[in-house]
N, C-alpha and C positions, 0 to 999 in steps of 0.2 A: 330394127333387126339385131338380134345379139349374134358378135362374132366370138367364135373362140379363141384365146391368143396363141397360137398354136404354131407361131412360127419366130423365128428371130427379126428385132425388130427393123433390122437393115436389108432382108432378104425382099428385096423390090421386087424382083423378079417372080418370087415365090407369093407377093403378097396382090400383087398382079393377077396369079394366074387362079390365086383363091377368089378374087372379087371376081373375074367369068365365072367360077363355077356357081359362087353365091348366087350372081344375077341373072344366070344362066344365056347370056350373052355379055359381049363387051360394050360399053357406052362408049357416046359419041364422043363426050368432054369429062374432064375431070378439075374439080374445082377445088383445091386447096391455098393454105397459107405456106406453106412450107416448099423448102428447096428442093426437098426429094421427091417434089409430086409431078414434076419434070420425066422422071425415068418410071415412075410411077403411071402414069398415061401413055408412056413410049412404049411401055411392057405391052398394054392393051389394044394398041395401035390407036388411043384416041387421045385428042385434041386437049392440053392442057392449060388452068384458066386461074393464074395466079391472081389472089385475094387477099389485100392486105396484109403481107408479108411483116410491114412492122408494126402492126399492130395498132393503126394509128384508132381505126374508124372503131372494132374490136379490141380493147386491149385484153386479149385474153388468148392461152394456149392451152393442151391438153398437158403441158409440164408444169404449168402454172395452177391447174386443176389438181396436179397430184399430188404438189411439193402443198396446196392450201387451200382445202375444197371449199372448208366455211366463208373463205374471203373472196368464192369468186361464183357463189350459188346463182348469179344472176346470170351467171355463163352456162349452165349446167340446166338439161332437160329434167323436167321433170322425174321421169323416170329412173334418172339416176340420181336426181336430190335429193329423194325418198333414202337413199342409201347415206349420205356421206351424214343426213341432217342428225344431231344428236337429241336422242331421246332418254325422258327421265318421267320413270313412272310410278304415278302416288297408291298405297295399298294401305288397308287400316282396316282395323274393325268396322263396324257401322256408328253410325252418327263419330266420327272422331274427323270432320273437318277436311277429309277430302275432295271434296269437290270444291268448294272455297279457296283450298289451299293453291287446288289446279287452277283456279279464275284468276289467282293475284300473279300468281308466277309467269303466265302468257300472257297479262298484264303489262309485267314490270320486264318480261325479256319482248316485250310487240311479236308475239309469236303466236302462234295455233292452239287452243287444248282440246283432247278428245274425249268426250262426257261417256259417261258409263254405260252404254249398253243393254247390262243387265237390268239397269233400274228401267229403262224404255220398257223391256220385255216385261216387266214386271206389273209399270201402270196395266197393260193391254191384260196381261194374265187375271190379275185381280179389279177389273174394271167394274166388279159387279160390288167393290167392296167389301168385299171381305179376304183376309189375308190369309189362305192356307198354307202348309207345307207338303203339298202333292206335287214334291217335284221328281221326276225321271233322269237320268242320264243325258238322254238326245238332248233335254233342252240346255244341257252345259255347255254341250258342243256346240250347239246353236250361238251359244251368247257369243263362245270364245272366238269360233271363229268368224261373225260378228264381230264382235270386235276388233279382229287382226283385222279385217278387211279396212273397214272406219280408218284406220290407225294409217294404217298405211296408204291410204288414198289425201288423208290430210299432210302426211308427211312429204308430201309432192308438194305442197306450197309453204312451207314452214319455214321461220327467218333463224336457220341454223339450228333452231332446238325446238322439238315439238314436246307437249305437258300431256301426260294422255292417264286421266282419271280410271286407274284400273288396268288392269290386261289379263290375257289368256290365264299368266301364272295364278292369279288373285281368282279367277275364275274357279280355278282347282281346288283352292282351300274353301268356297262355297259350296261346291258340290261336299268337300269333307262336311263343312259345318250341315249341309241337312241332310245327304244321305250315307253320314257316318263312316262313309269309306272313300278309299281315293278311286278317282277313274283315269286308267292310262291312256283314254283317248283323250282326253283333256289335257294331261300332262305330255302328251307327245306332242299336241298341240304348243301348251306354252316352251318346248323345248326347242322350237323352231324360231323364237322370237328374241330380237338383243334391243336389251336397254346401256345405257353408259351409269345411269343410277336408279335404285327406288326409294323412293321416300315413303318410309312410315310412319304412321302421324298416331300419338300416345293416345292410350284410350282413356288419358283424365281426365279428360273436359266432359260436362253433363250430358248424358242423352238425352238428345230432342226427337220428339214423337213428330214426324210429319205425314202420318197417312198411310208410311207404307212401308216401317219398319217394324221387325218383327225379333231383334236380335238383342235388347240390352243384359238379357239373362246371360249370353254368352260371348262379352264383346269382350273379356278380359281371356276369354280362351281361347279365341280368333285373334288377339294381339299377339299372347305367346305363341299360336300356333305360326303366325306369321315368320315371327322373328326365329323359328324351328326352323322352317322353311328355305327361307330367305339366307341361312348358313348354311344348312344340308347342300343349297343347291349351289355354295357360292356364289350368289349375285352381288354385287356391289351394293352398300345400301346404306342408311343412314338413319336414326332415329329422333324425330322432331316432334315435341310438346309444347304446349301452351295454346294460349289465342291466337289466332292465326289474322283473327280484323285489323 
């Protein structure tokens, strides 16, 4: 259940009488680690059920979570892991080593990476072999937010930093690359999403043909358009070249 913080945080009485409305009655017991969960049960008229006060069996508190989230993610629901976990995401032209680059890096930190998406959507689109460009609007949004979803459902078990091959924003510079204009539903999309880094990865190294790439004609105008982007919008970001094996 999400609370609002809505009140001051020594107001027991006030914080009391918000959990009746929440629960729309009062509980029987209330079970905390803390001093103030004494006056905090008294407000409600129920039974208070102190737990580990020193933290022996738990060494873990919600101060201890705020002052150092990454150091206590075993403490921390899912639901809110998902938030504190950092994310850094790879974008690049085609064949320039992205997804490689994502495998070593979740690798080398024992963490999660999240595979692309698009390229899924894409085996199924062209399953029959052959690789057109009849692409539409809806299916950007498709992928994107696709993708956000993937992202963030992985980022619920991630060991501090999730790798996640592509995103929303990279999604919007495809739809430029085949239907030559930007789409704001796409871009409102990737505007809702935070990374702490993006890594783009050079488009020197050779194109490799594997089936279902369609893109070496214009992979030096998907690099600069990147690196356009990628400043226009201020995102953090960093430019990496070479082998990545």
């Amino acid at each position: 259940m999400a609370v609002e913080d809505i009140l001051a945080d020594d107001d027991t009485t006030g914080w009391a009488a918000y959990t009746v409305q929440l629960l729309g009655s009062a509980p029987d017991a209330v079970f905390t680690s803390e001093d103030y969960g004494e006056g905090y049960a008294r407000a409600m008229g129920a039974k208070h059920v102190m737990v580990d006060r020193h933290r022996v069996m738990y060494p873990c508190s919600g101060t201890m979570i705020r002052k150092d989230p990454l150091a206590c993610l075993e403490w921390v629901s899912p639901c809110m892991r998902q938030f504190y976990i950092k994310r850094v995401c790879i974008v690049g032209a085609e064949s320039t080593g992205k997804t490689t680059l994502a495998q070593k890096l979740a690798e080398h930190y024992l963490t999660s990476w999240v595979p692309e998406y698009g390229r899924e959507y894409c085996v199924e689109k062209w399953k029959d072999g052959i690789i057109t460009d009849d692409w539409v609007s809806e299916e950007f949004i498709t992928i994107a937010t696709e993708q956000g979803r993937r992202e963030d459902q992985a980022a619920r078990s991630a060991n501090k930093v999730l790798i996640c091959d592509t995103d929303p924003f990279a999604t919007s510079i495809w739809h430029e690359r085949y239907l030559h204009h930007r789409s704001a539903e796409v871009e409102t999309i990737a505007s809702t999403r935070r990374y702490d880094l993006y890594i783009l990865t050079g488009d020197e190294i050779p194109f490799v043909q594997d089936g279902q790439r369609d893109g070496e004609h214009v992979r030096h105008w998907m690099h600069e358009r990147f690196i356009e982007a990628l400043t226009e919008t201020n995102r953090p970001w960093v430019l990496v070249s070479g082998d990545v094996a």
